[in-house]
N, C-alpha and C positions, 0 to 999 in steps of 0.2 A: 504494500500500500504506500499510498506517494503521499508525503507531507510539504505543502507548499508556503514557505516561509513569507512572511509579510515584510513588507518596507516598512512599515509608519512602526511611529511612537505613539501609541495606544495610552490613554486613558478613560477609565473609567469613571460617571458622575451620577450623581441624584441632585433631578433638578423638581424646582416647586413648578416650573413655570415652560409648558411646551411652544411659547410660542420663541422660543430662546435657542432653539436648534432650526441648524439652517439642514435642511432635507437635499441642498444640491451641490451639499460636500461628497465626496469620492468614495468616502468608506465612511458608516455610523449603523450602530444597530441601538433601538430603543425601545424599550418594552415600559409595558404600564399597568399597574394592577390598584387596585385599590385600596393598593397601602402605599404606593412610591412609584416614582416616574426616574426607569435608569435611563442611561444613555453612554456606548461605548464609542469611542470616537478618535479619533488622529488628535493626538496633542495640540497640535497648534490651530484644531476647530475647536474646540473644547469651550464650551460659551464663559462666560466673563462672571453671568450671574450664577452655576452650581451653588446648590444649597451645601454639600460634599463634594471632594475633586479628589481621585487618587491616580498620580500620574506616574510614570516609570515603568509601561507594561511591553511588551513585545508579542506577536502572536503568530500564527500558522491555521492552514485549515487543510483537512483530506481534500485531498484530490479528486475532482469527479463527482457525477450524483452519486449521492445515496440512494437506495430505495427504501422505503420504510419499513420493509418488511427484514434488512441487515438487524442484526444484535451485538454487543457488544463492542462495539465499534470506539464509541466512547469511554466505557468502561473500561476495555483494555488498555487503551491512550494513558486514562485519567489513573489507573495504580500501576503501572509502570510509574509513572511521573513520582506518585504517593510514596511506593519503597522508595524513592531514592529522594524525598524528602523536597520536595519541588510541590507548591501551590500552584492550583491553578482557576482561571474564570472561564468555565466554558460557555458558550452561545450559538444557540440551532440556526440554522437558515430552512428554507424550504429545503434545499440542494444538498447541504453538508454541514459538517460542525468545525468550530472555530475553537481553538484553545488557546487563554492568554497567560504568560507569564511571567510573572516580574524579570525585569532586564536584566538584572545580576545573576537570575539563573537561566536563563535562555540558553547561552551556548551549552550548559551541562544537559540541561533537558534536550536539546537538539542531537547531541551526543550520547543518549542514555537512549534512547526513540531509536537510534541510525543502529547503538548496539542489539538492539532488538530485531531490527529486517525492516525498520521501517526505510523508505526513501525520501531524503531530503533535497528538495528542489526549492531552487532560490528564487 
């Protein structure tokens, strides 16, 4: 399976206020439930008013659709990560799943994935 490394500097935010995210930046995913409004975003879109701002993340996503009917997919990613002690923020898309991780541990996670069989593409 092919892991596709991301360019941006990724952070994450909770914000009070949806009209504060611009929808015709390149990369953001924003989810909203009825307890909080997140939003994962390129560092330097990251709106001004976050109520919370946690910035320093790097991410990756599988390669390819998913189909929904795959298992484990994530699972398997996310405790690999786990043993070896690496946090992370996952987020679904229709098509495939995103995994972020703080920047300080990125190249170890990228390197503990690739000792696994995963395929690292830049």
């Amino acid at each position: 399976m092919k892991l596709k490394k991301l360019s941006y500097d990724l952070s994450v935010c909770r914000l009070t206020d949806l009209s504060t995210v611009k929808t015709d930046n390149e990369f953001f995913f924003l989810g909203k439930t009825d307890e909080e409004i997140s939003l994962v975003c390129c560092t330097e879109d990251a709106p001004v008013s976050c109520d919370k701002r946690d910035d320093g993340w790097k991410g990756f996503r599988i390669e390819g659709e998913l189909d929904f009917s795959l298992i484990r997919i994530l699972s398997k990613l996310s405790g690999i990560l786990a043993e070896n002690k690496i946090g992370i923020f996952a987020v679904s898309t229709y098509n495939t799943d995103y995994i972020l991780v703080k920047e300080e541990n990125f190249s170890r996670a990228m390197q503990v994935l690739a000792e696994a069989g995963y395929e690292i593409v830049e």
